[in-house]
C-alpha positions in Angstrom: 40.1 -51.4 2.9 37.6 -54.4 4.0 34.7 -54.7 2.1 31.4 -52.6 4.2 27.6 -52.3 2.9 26.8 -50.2 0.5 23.9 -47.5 0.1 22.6 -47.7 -3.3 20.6 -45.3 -5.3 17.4 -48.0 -4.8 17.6 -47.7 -1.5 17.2 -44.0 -1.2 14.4 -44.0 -3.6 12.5 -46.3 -1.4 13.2 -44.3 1.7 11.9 -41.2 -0.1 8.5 -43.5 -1.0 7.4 -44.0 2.5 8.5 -40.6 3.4 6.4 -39.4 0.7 3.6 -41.4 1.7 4.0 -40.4 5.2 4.3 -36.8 4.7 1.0 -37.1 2.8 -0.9 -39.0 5.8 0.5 -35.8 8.4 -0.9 -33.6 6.0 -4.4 -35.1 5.7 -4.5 -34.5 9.8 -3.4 -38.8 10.2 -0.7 -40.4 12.0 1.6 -43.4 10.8 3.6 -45.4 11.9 6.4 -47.5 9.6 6.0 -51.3 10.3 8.0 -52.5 12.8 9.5 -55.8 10.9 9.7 -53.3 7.8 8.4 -54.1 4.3 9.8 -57.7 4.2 6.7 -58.7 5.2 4.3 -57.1 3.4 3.6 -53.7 4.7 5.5 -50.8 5.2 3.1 -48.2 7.0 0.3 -47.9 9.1 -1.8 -45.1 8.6 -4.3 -44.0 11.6 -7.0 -41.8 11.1 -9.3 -39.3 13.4 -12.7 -38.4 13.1 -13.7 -34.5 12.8 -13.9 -33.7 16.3 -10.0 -35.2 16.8 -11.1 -38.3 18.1 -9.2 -42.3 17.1 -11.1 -44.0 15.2 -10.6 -47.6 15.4 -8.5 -49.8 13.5 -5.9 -49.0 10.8 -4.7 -48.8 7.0 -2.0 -50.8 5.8 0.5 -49.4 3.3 2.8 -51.2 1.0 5.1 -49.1 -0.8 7.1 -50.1 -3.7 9.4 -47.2 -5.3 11.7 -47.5 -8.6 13.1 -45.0 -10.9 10.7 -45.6 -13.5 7.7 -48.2 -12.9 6.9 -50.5 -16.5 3.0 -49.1 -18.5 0.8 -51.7 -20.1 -1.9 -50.5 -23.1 -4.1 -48.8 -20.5 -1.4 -46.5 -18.9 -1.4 -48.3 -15.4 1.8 -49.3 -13.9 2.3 -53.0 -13.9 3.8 -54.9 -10.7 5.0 -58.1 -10.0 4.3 -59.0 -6.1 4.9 -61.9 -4.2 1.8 -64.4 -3.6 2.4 -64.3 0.0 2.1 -61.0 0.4 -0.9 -60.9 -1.7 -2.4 -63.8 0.5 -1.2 -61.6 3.6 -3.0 -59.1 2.5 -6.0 -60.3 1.2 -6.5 -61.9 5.2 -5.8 -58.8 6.4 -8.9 -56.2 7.0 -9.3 -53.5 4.4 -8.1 -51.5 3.4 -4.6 -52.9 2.1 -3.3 -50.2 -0.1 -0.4 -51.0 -2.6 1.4 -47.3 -3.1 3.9 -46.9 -6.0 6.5 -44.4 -5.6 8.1 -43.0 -9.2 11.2 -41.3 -8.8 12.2 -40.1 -12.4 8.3 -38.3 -12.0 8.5 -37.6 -8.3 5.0 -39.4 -8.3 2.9 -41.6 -7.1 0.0 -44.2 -8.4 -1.8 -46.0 -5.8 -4.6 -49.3 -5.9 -6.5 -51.1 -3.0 -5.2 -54.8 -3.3 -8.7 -56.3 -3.1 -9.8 -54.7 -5.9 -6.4 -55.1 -7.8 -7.0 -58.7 -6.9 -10.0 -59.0 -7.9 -9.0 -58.7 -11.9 -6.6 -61.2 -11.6 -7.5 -63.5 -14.3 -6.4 -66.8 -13.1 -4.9 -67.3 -10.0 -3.2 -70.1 -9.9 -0.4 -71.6 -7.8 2.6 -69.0 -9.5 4.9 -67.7 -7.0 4.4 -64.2 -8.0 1.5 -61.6 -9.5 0.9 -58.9 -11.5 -1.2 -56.1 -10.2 -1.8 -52.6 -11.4 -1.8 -49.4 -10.2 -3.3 -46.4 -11.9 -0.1 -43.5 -11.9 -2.9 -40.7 -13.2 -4.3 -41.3 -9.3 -2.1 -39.7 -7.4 -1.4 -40.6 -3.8 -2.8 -37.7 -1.9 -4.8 -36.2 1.2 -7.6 -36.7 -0.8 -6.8 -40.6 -1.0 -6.1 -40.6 2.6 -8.9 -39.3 3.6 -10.9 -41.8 1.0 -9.0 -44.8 2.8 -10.1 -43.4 6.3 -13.7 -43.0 4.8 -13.4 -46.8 3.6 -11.6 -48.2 6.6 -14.7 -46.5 9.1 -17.5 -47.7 6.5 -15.9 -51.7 7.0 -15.3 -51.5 10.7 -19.0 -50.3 11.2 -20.5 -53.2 8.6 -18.4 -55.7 10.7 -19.3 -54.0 13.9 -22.8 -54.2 12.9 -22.8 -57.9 12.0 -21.2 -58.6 15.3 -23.4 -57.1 17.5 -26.8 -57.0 15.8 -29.0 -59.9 17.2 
């Protein structure tokens, strides 16, 4: 028999991720959407959000999510992962919220972090091709969070708005 592709065990669990993530959006009362060019570039959903009477509100969050059996713990209990600079740089240019969402399979949880402030602790920089950033697993993804994000998303598009059309 000729040699075909293979569906691995890694590649379920990351379906299941952004399923999980995008179950959680529908039942915080939010759309998504799973990035067209997939998570090869650096984000895997896109969450929209409605105010209370129903209504769009403008822009979007971006989701990356990462999902592995079991996701490595430093000293403080956060999950530790390695991302690739140019997503990071990606993201960072992008407007916030960027959300890094880790998926846990072995725990059926999740952890989540915004990359800004993720970023932010970075100690050095520097020019390496990867990063580490953490993610606290004790903060579950959740409609709670989603809503949070929507709150955060609306509070930057109104400062920006504001600066824009303000004399």
């Amino acid at each position: 028999m000729a040699e075909r592709k293979r569906r691995t065990r890694s590649h379920v669990i990351a379906d299941i991720g952004v399923k999980y993530v995008e179950y959680t959006i529908a039942r915080a009362g939010y759309t998504s959407v799973q990035a067209p060019l997939g998570g090869d570039y650096g984000v895997d959903v896109y969450m929209f959000s409605f105010d209370q009477h129903g209504y769009a509100e403008s822009g979007q969050v971006r989701i990356q999510v990462r999902s592995a059996e079991a996701f490595a713990r430093v000293a403080d209990g956060t999950a530790a992962i390695r991302v690739d600079r140019r997503h990071l740089n990606v993201w960072l240019a992008e407007s916030p919220p960027v959300v890094l969402v880790l998926y846990e399979a072995s725990t059926d949880t999740t952890g989540w972090v915004e990359v800004r402030a993720a970023a932010s602790k970075l100690e050095r920089p520097g020019a390496s091709q990867s990063v580490t950033l953490h993610a606290d697993m004790t903060r579950p993804f959740d409609v709670q969070s989603a809503w949070t994000l929507a709150a955060e998303k609306q509070a930057w598009s109104t400062r920006t708005n504001k600066a824009l059309y303000d004399d």
